[in-house]
Structure formats: structure tokens, C-alpha cells
C-alpha positions as CSV (number, residue, x, y, z in Angstrom):
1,X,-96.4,-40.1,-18.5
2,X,-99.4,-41.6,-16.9
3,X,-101.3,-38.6,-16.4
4,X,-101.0,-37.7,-20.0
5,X,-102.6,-40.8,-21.2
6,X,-105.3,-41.1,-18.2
7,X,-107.3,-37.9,-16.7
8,X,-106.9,-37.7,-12.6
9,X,-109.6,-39.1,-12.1
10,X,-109.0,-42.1,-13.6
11,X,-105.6,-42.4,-11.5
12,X,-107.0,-41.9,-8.6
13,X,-110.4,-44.5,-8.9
14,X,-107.2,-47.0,-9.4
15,X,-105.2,-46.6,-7.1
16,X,-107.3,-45.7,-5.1
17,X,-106.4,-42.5,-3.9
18,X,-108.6,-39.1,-3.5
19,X,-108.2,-36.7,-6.5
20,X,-106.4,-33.9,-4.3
21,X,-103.7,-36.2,-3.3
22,X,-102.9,-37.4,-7.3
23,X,-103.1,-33.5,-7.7
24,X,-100.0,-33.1,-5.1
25,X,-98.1,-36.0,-6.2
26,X,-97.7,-34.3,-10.1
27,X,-96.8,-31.3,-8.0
28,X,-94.1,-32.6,-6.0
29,X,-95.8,-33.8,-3.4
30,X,-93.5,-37.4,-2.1
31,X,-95.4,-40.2,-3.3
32,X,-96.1,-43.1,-1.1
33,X,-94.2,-46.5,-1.8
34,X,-97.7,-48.5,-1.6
35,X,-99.2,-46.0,-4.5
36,X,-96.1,-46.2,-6.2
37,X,-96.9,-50.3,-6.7
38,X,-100.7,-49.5,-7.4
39,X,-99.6,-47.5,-10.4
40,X,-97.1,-50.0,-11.2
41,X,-99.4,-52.4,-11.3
42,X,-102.2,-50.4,-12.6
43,X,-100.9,-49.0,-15.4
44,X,-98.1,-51.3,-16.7
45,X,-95.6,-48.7,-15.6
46,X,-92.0,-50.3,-15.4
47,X,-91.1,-50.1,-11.4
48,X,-87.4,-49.7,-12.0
49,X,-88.7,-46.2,-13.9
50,X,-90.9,-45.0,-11.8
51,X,-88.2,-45.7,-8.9
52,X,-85.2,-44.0,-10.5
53,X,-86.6,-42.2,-13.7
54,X,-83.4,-44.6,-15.6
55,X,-84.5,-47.1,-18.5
56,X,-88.0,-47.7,-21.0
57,X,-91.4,-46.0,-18.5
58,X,-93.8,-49.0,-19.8
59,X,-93.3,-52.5,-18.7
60,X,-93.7,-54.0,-22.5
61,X,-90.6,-52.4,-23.0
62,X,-88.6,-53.9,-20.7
63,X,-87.7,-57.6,-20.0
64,X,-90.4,-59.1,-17.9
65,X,-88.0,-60.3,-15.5
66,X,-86.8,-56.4,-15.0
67,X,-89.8,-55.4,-14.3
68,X,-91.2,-58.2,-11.7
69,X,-88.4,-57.7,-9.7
70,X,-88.8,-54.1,-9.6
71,X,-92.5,-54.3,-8.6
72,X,-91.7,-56.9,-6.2
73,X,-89.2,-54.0,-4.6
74,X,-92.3,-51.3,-4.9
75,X,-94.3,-53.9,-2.8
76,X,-91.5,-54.7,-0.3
77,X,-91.2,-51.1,0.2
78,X,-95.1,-50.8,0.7
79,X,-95.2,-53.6,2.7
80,X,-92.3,-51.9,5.1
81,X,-94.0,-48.9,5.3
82,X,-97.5,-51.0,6.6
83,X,-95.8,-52.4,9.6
84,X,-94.1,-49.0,10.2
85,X,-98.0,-47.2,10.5
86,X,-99.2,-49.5,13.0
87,X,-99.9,-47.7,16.1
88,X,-97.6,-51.0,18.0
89,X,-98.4,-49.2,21.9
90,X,-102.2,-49.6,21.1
91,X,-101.4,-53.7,20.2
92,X,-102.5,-54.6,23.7
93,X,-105.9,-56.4,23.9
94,X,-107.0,-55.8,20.6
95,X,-106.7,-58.7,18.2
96,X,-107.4,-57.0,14.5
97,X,-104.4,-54.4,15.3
98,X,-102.4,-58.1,16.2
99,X,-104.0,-59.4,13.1
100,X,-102.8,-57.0,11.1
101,X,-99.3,-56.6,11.9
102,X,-98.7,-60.5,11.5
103,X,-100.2,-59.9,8.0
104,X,-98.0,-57.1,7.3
105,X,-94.8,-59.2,8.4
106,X,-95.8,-62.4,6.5
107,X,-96.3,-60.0,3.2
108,X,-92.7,-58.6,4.4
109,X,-91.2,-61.9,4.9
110,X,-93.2,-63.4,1.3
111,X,-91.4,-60.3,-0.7
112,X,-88.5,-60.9,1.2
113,X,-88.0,-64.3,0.0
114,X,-89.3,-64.0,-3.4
115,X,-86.6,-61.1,-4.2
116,X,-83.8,-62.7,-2.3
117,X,-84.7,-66.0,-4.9
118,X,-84.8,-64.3,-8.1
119,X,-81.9,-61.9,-7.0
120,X,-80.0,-65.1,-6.7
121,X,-81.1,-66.1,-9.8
122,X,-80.0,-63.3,-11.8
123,X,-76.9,-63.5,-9.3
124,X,-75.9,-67.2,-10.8
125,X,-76.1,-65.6,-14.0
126,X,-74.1,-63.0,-14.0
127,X,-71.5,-64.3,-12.3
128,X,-71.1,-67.4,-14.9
129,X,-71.0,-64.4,-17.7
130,X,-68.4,-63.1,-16.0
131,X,-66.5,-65.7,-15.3
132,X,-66.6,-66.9,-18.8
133,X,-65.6,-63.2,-20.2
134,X,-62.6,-63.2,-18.1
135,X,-61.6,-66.8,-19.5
136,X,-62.2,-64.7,-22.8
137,X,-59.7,-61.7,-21.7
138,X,-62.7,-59.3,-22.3
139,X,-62.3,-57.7,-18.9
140,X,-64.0,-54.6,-19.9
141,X,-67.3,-56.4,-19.8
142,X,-66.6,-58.6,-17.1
143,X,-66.2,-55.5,-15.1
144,X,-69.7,-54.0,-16.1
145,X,-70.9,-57.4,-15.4
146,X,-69.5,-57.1,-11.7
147,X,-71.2,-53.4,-11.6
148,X,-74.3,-54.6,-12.0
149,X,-74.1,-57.5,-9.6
150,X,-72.7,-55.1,-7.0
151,X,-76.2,-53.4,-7.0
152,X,-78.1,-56.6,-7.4
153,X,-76.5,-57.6,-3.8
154,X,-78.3,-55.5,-2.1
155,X,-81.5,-57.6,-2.9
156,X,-79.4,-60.6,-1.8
157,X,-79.3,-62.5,1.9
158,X,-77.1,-65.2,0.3
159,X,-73.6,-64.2,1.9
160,X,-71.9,-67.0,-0.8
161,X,-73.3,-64.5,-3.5
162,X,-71.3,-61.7,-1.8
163,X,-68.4,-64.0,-1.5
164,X,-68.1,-65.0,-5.0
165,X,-69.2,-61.5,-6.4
166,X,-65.9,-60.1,-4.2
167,X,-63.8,-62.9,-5.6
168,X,-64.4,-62.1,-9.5
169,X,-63.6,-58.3,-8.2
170,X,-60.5,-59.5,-6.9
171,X,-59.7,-61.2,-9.9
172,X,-60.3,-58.4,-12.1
173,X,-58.7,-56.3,-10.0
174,X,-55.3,-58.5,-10.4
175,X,-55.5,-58.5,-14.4
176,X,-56.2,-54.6,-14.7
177,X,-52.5,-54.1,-13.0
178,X,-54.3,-53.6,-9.3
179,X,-52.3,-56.0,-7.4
180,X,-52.9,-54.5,-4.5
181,X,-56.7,-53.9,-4.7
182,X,-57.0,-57.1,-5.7
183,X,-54.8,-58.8,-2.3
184,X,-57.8,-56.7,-0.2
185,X,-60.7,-58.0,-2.1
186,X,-59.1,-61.4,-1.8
187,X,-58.9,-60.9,2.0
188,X,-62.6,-59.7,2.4
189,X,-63.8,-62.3,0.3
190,X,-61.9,-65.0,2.4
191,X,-63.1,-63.8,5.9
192,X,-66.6,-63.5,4.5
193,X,-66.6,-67.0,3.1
194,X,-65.2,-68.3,6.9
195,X,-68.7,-67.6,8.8
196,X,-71.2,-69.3,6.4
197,X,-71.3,-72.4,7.1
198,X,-69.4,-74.8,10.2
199,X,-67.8,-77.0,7.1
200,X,-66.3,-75.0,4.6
201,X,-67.7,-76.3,1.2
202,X,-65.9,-76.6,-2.8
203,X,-66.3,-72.9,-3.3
204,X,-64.8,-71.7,0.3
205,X,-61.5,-74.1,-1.5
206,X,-61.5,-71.3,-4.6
207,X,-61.6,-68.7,-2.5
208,X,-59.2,-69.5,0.1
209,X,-56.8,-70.5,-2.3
210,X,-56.8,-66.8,-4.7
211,X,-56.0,-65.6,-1.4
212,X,-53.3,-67.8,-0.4
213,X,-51.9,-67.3,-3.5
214,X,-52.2,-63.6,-3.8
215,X,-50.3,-63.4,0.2
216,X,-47.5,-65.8,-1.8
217,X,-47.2,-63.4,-4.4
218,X,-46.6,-60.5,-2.2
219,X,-44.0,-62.0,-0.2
220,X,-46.4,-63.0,2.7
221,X,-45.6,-66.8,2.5
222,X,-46.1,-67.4,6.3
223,X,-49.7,-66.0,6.4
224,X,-50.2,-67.9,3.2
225,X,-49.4,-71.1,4.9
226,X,-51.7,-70.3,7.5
227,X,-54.5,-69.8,5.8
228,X,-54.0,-73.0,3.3
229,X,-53.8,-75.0,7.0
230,X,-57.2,-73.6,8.6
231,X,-59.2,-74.3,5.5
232,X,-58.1,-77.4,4.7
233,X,-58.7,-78.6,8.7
234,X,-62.4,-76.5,8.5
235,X,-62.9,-78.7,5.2
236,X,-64.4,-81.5,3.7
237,X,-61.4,-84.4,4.1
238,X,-62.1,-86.1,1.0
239,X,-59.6,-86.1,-1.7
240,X,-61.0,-83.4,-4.7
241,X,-59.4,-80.8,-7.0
242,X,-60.4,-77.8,-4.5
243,X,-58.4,-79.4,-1.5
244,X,-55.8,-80.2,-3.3
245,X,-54.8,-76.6,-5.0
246,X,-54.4,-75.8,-1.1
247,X,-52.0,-78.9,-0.3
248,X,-50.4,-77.9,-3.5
249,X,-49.6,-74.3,-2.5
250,X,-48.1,-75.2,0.8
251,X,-45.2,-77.2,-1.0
252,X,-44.8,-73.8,-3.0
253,X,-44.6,-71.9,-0.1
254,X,-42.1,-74.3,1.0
255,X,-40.1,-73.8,-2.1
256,X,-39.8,-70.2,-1.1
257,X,-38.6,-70.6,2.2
258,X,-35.4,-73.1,1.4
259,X,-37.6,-76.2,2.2
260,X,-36.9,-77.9,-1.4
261,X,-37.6,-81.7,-0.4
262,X,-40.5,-81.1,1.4
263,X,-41.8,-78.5,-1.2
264,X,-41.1,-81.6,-4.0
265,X,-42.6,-84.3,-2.0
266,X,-46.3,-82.0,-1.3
267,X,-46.3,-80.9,-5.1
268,X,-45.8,-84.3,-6.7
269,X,-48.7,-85.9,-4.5
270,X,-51.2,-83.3,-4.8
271,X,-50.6,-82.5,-8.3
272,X,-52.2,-85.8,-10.0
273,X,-55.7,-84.6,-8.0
274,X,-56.1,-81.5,-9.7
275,X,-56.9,-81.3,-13.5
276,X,-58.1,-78.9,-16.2
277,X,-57.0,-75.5,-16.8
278,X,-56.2,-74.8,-13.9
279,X,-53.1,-77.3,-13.5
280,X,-52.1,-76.5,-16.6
281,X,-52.0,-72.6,-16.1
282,X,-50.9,-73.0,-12.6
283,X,-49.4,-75.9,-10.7
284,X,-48.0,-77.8,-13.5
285,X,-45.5,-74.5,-14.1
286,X,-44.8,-74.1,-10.7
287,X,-43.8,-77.9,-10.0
288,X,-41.8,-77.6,-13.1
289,X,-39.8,-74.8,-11.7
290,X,-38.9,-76.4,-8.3
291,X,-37.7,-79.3,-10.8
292,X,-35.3,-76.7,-12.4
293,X,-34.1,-75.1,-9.1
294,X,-33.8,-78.6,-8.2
295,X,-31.3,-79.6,-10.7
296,X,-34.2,-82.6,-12.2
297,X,-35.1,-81.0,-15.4
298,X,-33.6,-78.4,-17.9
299,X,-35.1,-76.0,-19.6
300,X,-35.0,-76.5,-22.8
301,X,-37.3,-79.9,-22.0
302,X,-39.6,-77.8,-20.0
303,X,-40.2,-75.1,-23.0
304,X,-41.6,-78.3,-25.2
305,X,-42.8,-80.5,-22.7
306,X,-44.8,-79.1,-20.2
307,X,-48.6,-76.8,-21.8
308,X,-48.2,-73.2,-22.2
309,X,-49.3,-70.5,-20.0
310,X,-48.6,-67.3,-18.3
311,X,-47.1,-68.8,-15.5
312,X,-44.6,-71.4,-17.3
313,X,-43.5,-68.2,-19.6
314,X,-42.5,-66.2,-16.6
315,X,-40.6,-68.8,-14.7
316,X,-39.3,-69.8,-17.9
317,X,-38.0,-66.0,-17.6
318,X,-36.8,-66.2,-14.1
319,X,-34.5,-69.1,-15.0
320,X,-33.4,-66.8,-17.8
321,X,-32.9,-63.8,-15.8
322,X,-30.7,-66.3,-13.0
323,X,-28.8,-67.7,-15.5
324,X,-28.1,-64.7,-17.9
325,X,-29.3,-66.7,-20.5
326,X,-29.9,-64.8,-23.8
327,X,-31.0,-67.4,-26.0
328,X,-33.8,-68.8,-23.6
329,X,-34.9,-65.2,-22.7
330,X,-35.2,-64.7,-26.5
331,X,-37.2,-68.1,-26.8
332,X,-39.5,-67.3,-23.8
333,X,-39.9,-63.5,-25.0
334,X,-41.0,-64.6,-28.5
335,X,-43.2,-67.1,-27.2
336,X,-45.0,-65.7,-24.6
337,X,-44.7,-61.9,-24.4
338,X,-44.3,-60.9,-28.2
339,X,-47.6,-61.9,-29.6
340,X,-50.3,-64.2,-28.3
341,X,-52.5,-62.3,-26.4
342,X,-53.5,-65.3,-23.8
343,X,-50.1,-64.5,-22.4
344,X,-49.3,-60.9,-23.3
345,X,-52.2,-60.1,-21.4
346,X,-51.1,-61.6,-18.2
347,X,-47.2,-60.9,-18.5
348,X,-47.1,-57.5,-20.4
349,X,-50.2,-56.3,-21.7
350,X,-53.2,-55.5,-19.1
351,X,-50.7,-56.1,-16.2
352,X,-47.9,-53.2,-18.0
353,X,-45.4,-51.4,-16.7
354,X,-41.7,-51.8,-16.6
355,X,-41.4,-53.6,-13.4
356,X,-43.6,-57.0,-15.4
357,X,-41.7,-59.6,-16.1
358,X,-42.0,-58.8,-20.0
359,X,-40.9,-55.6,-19.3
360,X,-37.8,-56.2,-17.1
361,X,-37.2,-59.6,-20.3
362,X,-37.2,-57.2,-23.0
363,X,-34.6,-55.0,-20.9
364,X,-32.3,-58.0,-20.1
365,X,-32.5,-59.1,-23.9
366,X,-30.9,-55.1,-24.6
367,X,-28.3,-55.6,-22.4
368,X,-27.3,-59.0,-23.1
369,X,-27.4,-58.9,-26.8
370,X,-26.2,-55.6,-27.4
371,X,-24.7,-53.9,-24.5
372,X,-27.4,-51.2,-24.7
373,X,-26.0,-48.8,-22.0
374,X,-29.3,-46.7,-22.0
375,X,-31.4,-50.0,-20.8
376,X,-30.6,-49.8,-17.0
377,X,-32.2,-46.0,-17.0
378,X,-34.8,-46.7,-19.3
379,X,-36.1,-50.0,-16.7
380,X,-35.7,-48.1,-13.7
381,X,-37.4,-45.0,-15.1
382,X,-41.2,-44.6,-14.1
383,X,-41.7,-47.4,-12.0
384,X,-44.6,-46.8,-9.3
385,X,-44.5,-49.1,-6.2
386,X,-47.6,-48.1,-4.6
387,X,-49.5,-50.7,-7.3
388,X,-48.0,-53.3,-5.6
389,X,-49.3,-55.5,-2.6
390,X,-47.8,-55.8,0.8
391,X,-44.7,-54.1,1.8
392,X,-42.5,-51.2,-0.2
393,X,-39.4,-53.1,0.5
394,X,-40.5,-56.1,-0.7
395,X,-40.9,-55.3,-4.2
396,X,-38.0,-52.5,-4.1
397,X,-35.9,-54.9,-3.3
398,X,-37.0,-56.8,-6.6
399,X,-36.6,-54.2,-8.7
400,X,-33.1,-53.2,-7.7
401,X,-31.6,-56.2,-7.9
402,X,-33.1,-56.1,-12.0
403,X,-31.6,-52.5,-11.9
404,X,-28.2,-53.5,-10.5
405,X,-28.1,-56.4,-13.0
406,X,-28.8,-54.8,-16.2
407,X,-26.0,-52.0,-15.2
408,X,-23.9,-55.3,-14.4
409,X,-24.3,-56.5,-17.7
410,X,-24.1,-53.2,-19.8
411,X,-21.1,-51.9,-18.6
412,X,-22.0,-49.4,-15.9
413,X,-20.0,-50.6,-12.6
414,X,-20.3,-48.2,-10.7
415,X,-24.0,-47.7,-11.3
416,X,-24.5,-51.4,-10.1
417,X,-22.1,-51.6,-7.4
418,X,-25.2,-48.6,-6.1
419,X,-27.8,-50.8,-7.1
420,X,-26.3,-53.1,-4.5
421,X,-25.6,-51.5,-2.0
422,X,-29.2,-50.4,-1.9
423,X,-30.6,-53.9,-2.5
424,X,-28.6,-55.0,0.5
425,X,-30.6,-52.8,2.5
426,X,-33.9,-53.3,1.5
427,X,-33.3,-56.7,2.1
428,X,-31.7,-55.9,5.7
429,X,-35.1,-53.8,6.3
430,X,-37.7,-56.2,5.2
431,X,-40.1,-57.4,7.7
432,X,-39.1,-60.6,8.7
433,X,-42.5,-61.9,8.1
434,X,-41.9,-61.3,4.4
435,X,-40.4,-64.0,2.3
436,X,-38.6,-62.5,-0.9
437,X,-38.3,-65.3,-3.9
438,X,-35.4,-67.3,-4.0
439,X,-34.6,-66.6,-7.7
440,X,-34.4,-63.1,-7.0
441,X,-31.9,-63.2,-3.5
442,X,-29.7,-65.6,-5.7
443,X,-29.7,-63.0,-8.4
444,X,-28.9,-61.0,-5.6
445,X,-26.1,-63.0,-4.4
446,X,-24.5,-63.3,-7.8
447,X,-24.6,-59.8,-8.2
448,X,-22.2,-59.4,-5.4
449,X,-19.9,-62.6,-6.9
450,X,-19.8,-60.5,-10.1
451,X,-19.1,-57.4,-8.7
452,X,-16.7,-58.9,-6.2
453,X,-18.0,-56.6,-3.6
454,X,-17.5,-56.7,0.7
455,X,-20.1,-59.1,1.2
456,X,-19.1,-61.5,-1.8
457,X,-18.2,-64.1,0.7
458,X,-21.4,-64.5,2.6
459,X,-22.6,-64.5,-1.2
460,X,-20.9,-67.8,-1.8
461,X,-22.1,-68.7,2.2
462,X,-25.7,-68.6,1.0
463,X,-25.2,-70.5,-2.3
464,X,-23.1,-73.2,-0.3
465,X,-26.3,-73.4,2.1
466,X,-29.1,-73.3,-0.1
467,X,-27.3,-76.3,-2.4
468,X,-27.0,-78.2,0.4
469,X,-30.7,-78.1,1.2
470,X,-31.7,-79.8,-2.8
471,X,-31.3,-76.3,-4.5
472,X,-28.5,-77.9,-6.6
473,X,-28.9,-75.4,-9.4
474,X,-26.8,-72.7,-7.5
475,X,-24.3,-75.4,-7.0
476,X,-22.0,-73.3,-9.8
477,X,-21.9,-70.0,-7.4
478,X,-20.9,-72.5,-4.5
479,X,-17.5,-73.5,-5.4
């Protein structure tokens, strides 16, 4: 492009460079990274061109923040290869060689700094855009968003920019149905965020907690605990919103392991200290399902009391699915999974699949309202568990004790009394260090009840033993 608007010797009085040499470079000759930034410079080429042949060749074409950060990396690159010529054995005694390499490293260090800066800059940006997009459910763009910030890190030596670029990849990752990718990039950005600083700050709170509660979700309520515990002791002490989504998540993590009055106690004095959305769409739902399984509060009181979100429409659901209770699933289903997208895209939608909760409601509503004998099949058909986080038998275990309950209710006894029997050993065979939700073992256990099969009495052993720790809702399967 530039030598059809200039002759060579024009090139090479600016960059100054012998004619012979321009000659080789427009014959393939490698160009060096120093003339590369002459001509940059020179001729109002756009770097980011010149570097990969991608985008407008000219610099009025492209946005002028583009193209300074693109000469800046022609310059860095130049200002590499300087120190890299200097003959460094022949430093000895002679103070211009000396001279010279401490210019070259100051350039180095100048460029350095100046790209790490506006790097960051354009960092901070993206990242907000992103975040906002995925408030917006357009994850398609939030994900091209992340692309480019994946390659912009390379410019970076902020390691919190790599932290909270990994976290929005995680998060993405979760809502596109990747549970799984989405538990690893929650890990990496966790132990990254650990090293950068003695005190862990607000953001180190976010980040500890999407990984907390990603380990919860996959049955790995132990390891959750643990990390809610070391961030909250590496810290900042004071009372804020971050800290307290952490306290908060240890009293759910005690819900799951049969601990109700401590799980009640942590949740009702760390919920007042966090506020916005995320309350709403998170801890608000979960406190009001301890109160359910606690006996304190009945559905029908939650549906119209407590805000709207994903999570309050799923445990809405799981009540639904404990009780058998066709009219609330039908409520819930309407609500939340059969039209607004806010929800759908959370419960059904970008998460799809059988195995969702939407999926598994709409199955139950067959069953219940009409018998539909085809239902259990249908569920069971197709379901892939490698999606999932953690362990195989965790989630198998989930999804046949949905399979064995929807033959239960349609009819097809011996298909669940199967069902069952394989449930009861998944369950057998999961690692102890996984922690399977207590909705879905009670489900489990009233499977058994129903079916009246060999282990129906240690069925009614663990109903009489979690009532008697506050879980007075499985008082009826007690007696």
C-alpha cells in the first residue's frame, strides 16, 4: 500500500533505511520491528495492519485509540529488539555501550507502562460492557466481548484484570449450559485472585463467592465451606455486602448438610447486609426455602411475597416436585418457565435440556395431570451427564430419583421399583465428600415409602431424623 503511493526512495529517506533493503522487504524479505514503527509513524499506516494484515491499512480509518496502542506495541517490539543487539560481553569498561542499554530498558520499561495503562483502560471497558450485556441476556455479545479481552490481556500486568476477565468467562460459561466449564474457570479465577494482594479486597468477595457457589451446586458443599472460611479470615473484617454473600452461603451449605438451626440463624443475620439484585435473585430465595423446609412459611405466601427470580421459581419447583403438588408446579411453570425470558433463560431456555428444572416440571405436570405413561421415557431420554460439574454419581443420582418418580406417578411400577434400586446405589457410591440436596434424598426416601420397597423402613428412619433436627416439613413421612 505504501509503496504504491510513495516511490522507494521516498521510503527509504524516512525510515531511514538504504534503498536495497526497502527493495527486499516488498520481496519478502522479514522486516524489522523498529522499521515497522518508522513506517507506522511515517506514513500514517494503522500498526494493528501492518502487524496482522486484519482491519482499515491507514490510521484515519481507524479509531485513534486502535491505532496508538498498536504503535505503541511496534515500538515495544523495537525497543526489545535494541537491548537484544547490544553486544552485553563488550559492556565492560565502556560507558556509551552502558549508556545505551539503560536507554534501551527505560524506553522498554516507558512502553511497558504506557500499554499496560491503556490496556487497562480498554480492559475497564469491556468488562462493564460485558457485564451489563449479561444483565441484558445478550450473551452472544457478551461472549465476543470476552474474546476480545482475552487478547487484550496479553498487553496487561494487572493480574485483577485476568481475574475478573476469567470470572465473566465462568459466568458465561454457566448460562450457555457449560456447568462444568464454568466450575473450572471459577476455580482458576479464585486461586488467581488469592496471590494479589496480602488482604483480599471487594472484588476477591465476588469471586470467591461464584466459586463457592458453583462447588455448592455440584454437590461439593465441604470445599465450599472452606473456601467461604479462608476468604472471609484473609479479608477486610468490616461488615459490607461482599462479606456477607460469603457468611450467607455458609448457612446454605449448612442447610444441605442437616444443620437447619444453624443454617437459619447465619442466613437471617447476614441477609439484612446485602442488598440489590443480588439478594433478590439469590439469597432472598434461598432463605425462603430453608423457611419452607423448616415448616415457617408456605408456599403459597412465598409465590406473592418474596421478588421474582430464577432461583425463587426453581425452589418454588422443588417444593412442588417433594410434595407432588400439581397445582403449585402449574403456578410456578406458568410463571417462571412458560414465558418471561428473565427466567426461561436461566431455568429452561439457554440452560436446556431435559435434566433443567423446567424440563424435569413440565414432565411432572404430564404425569400428575394426566397419567401420561410415555413421560418417564420421554425425561430420561437423551440426557448427557458429562455437561455437568463434579462427580457422575452425583447428578445420576438426581436424575433417577426424577425418573423413578415420574414412573411412580404414571403407573409403571415396576419401571420405578428399577429406578430405585439404581438410585440406591448411586447414592451408596457417591464420594463421601459430596453432599447431594436434601429435597432430592427425601424425594428419594418417599419413593421407597410409596413403593413400599426393602429399605422402606430406614426411609421413615431418615425422615424421623432429619424432623428432629428443624426439618419439620418431612414430619408427614415420619409417622
Amino acid at each position: 500500500m505504501v509503496a504504491e503511493r510513495h516511490t522507494l526512495s521516498e521510503i527509504a529517506r524516512r525510515t531511514e533505511c538504504p534503498v536495497s533493503s526497502i527493495h527486499g522487504y516488498l520481496h519478502g524479505t522479514r522486516i524489522p520491528a523498529d522499521v515497522l514503527a518508522r513506517i507506522a509513524v511515517s506514513f500514517q499506516v494503522n500498526p494493528a495492519w501492518l502487524l496482522t494484515g486484519d482491519g482499515a491499512p491507514w490510521t484515519a480509518d481507524v479509531a485513534p485509540g486502535t491505532a496508538t496502542m498498536a504503535a505503541d506495541v511496534l515500538q515495544l517490539v523495537a525497543a526489545m529488539e535494541g537491548v537484544s543487539k547490544l553486544k552485553l560481553g563488550a559492556i565492560s569498561g565502556k560507558q556509551p555501550v552502558v549508556r545505551e542499554l539503560d536507554d534501551a530498558l527505560t524506553r522498554h520499561e516507558q512502553l511497558s507502562a504506557r500499554l499496560n495503562r491503556r490496556s487497562n483502560e480498554a480492559l475497564e471497558a469491556l468488562i462493564n460492557d460485558a457485564n451489563r450485556r449479561i444483565g441484558d441476556r445478550d450473551l452472544d455479545g457478551a461472549q465476543a466481548l470476552m474474546h476480545a479481552a482475552s487478547r487484550l490481556l496479553r498487553l496487561s500486568a494487572d493480574p485483577a484484570m485476568r481475574v475478573q476477565v476469567g470470572n465473566i468467562q465462568a459466568i458465561l460459561a454457566r448460562l450457555a449450559g457449560r456447568p462444568a466449564e464454568a466450575l473450572e474457570r471459577y476455580r482458576d479465577a479464585f486461586l488467581a485472585s488469592l496471590p494479589a494482594r496480602a488482604q483480599l479486597g471487594q472484588d476477591s468477595f465476588v469471586i470467591a463467592w461464584n466459586y463457592a457457589n458453583a462447588l455448592s451446586l455440584s454437590g461439593q458443599v465441604h470445599e465450599s465451606s472452606q473456601v467461604c472460611h479462608a476468604t472471609l479470615l484473609l479479608g477486610d473484617a468490616a461488615v459490607t455486602s461482599k462479606p456477607a454473600t460469603l457468611a450467607f452461603q455458609l448457612g446454605w451449605n449448612d442447610l444441605w448438610r442437616g444443620e437447619m438451626r444453624s443454617a437459619l440463624a447465619r442466613m437471617a443475620e447476614w441477609l439484612p447486609h446485602i442488598g440489590g439484585v443480588q439478594s433478590q435473585r439469590v439469597e432472598t430465595p434461598k432463605y425462603m426455602y430453608a423457611q419452607l423446609l423448616a415448616g415457617l412459611l408456605e408456599p403459597a405466601t412465598a409465590m406473592e411475597t418474596i421478588p421474582d427470580s430464577p432461583n425463587k421459581g426453581g425452589m418454588l419447583a422443588a417444593w412442588g416436585f417433594l410434595h407432588e403438588d400439581a397445582e403449585l408446579l402449574s403456578a410456578v411453570y406458568q410463571r417462571f418457565f412458560g414465558g418471561d425470558p428473565r427466567f426461561t433463560d436461566d431455568a429452561g431456555g439457554k440452560l436446556g435440556g431435559k435434566a433443567t428444572v423446567a424440563g424435569f416440571t413440565e414432565a411432572m405436570l404430564r404425569v400428575l395431570k394426566r397419567k401420561d405413561r410415555k413421560a418417564p421415557a420421554a425425561y430420561e431420554q437423551g440426557i448427557d451427564y458429562t455437561s455437568f460439574p463434579g462427580r457422575r454419581e452425583y447428578h445420576e443420582f438426581t436424575v433417577l430419583v426424577n425418573a423413578c418418580q415420574l414412573a411412580r406417578l404414571a403407573g409403571l411400577k415396576s419401571r420405578a421399583r428399577k429406578r430405585h434400586e439404581s438410585a440406591s446405589a448411586a447414592l451408596a457410591a457417591m464420594d463421601r465428600s459430596l453432599t447431594p440436596p436434601p429435597h432430592d434424598v427425601a424425594r428419594h426416601w418417599r419413593n421407597a415409602l410409596a413403593l413400599d420397597t426393602p429399605d422402606a423402613a430406614q426411609a421413615r428412619e431418615w425422615f424421623r431424623d432429619w424432623s428432629s433436627r428443624g426439618y419439620l416439613c418431612f414430619r408427614p413421612w415420619a409417622a
